[in-house]
N, C-alpha and C positions, 0 to 999 in steps of 0.2 A: 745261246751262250757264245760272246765274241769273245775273236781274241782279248779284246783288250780286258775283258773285263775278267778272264780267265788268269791274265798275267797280273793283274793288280791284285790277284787274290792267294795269292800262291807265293812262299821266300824259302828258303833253305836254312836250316836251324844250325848248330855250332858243329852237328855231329853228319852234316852236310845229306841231312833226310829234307823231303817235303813237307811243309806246313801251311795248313791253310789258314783264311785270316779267322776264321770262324775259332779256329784253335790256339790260336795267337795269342799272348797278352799283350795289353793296351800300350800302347810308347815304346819306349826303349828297350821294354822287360820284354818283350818279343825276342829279343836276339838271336836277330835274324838278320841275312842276308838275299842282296838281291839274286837271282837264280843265274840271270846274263852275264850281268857284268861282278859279281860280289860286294859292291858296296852296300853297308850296313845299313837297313831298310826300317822305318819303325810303321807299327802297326796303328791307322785310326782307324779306332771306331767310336766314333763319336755318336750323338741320337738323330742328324740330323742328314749327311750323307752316308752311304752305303759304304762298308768297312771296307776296306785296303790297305795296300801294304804302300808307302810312301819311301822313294830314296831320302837319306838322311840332308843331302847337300840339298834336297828342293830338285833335283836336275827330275827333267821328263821321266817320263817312265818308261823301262827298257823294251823294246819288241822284245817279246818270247814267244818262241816255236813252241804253241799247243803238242805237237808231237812228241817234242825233247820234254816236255813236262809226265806226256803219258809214260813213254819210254823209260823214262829215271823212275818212276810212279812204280809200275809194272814189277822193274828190276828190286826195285825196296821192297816191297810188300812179298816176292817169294823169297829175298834173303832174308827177312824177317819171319817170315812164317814156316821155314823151313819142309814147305811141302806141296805138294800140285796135284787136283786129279788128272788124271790124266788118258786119253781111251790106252785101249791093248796095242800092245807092240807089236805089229804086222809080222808073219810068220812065225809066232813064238809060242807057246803053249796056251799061252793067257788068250778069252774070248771076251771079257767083260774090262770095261773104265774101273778102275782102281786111285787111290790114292796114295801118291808117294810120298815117304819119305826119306829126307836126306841125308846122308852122313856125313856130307862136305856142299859148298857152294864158294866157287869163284867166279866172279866176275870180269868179264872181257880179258880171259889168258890166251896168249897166242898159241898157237898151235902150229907150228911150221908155217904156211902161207894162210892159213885163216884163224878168223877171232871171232868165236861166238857171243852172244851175249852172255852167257852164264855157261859154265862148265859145273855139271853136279855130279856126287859120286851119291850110289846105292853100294851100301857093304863094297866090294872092291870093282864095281863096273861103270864107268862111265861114261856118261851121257850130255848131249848139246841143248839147251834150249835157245829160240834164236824168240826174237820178240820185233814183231813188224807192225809198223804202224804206217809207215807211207813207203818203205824200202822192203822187199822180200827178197830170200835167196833166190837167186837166178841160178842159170844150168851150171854156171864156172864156180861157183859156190858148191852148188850140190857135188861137182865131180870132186872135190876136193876132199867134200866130208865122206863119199865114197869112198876116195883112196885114204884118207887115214882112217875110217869104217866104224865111228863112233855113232851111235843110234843119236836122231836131231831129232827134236818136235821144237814145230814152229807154233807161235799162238799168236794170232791175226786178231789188232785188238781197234782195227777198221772204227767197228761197231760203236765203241765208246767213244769216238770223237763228234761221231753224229749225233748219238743219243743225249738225253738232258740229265745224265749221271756227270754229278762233279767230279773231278781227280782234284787234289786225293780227298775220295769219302770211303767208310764201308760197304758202298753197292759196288765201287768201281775196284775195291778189292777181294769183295765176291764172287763178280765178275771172272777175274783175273785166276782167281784159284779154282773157285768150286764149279765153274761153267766148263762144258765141253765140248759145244758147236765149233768155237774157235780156234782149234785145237788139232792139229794134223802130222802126221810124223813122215818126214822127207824121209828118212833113211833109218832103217830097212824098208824098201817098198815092197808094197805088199804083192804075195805069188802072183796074183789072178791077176794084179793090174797090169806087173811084167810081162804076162800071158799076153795079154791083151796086145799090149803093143808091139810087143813082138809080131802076134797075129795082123795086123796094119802093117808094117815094116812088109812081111810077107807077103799080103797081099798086094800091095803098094809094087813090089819088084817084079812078083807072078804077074802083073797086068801091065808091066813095060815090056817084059819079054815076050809076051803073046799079045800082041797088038787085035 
């Protein structure tokens, strides 16, 4: 699946969601827009080349970052579905994957010096999901969402740019929801693994002083 043929098949509709050409009406009844640059895109599919989405002026067709397509993908389908499985929350009562859901969902609100991807509330607690595709929280990230000490699960969605799942289909928003390999919570880390590292830190020092 190349790019290019990922970005010809893909426009942004009135209400600025993902459309594929698959789901697109034929011509102008598409209204749709292009994803890069927003010029209004009409859809062929005619019997003889493979469907696509066409700029209206004829002009080439825009590079679009595969990633910015999954990412925007990603962010749709759990604003729209208003829920995630998601595993247990490291040190909390809960042992088993459960499924949330949400009472609120904003999108990229700032937070003092950081911006998640989504900010959701449960009844009145809330929580970060970050969504990485080629970019992951780094330490200067993590210490931040430490100090303002909101629970983040990241969902690492690597996977589906490799794989032969189109974006946007129902597997790629299957994926996205009901899968849990991909799925990991930065903060609160879990007892055992602060253990851990503490226990390296320790040993790490106990073996400079005793040469």
């Amino acid at each position: 699946k190349g790019t290019v043929n990922m970005t010809r098949s893909v426009a942004l509709d009135q209400t600025n969601k993902l459309v594929s050409i698959e789901h697109a009406e034929r011509g102008l009844a598409c209204d749709c827009f292009c994803f890069e640059c927003g010029e209004p895109v009409v859809a062929k599919k005619g019997e003889k080349n493979e469907h696509h989405f066409a700029h209206i002026s004829n002009k080439e067709s825009c590079f679009i970052n595969p990633e910015s397509i999954l990412h925007k993908f990603a962010k749709q389908v759990i604003i729209e579905a208003n829920r995630l499985l998601l595993p247990a929350v490291p040190n909390s009562e809960e042992t088993e994957a459960k499924l949330w859901q949400f009472s609120q969902i904003t999108p990229e609100v700032k937070f003092g010096n950081i911006q998640p991807d989504l900010m959701v509330m449960v009844d009145k607690d809330t929580y970060f999901i970050e969504i990485a595709v080629t970019s992951f929280v780094d330490e200067v990230k993590l210490e931040r969402i430490k100090a303002i000490g909101t629970p983040t699960v990241e969902l690492d969605l690597r996977e589906l740019l490799k794989g032969d799942i189109t974006i946007p289909s129902d597997a790629a928003k299957d994926f996205i929801l009901n899968q849990l390999e991909h799925k990991r919570w930065l903060y609160p880390i879990a007892a055992q693994v602060q253990e851990e590292a503490v226990n390296i830190v320790s040993t790490i020092s106990a073996s400079q002083t005793h040469p």
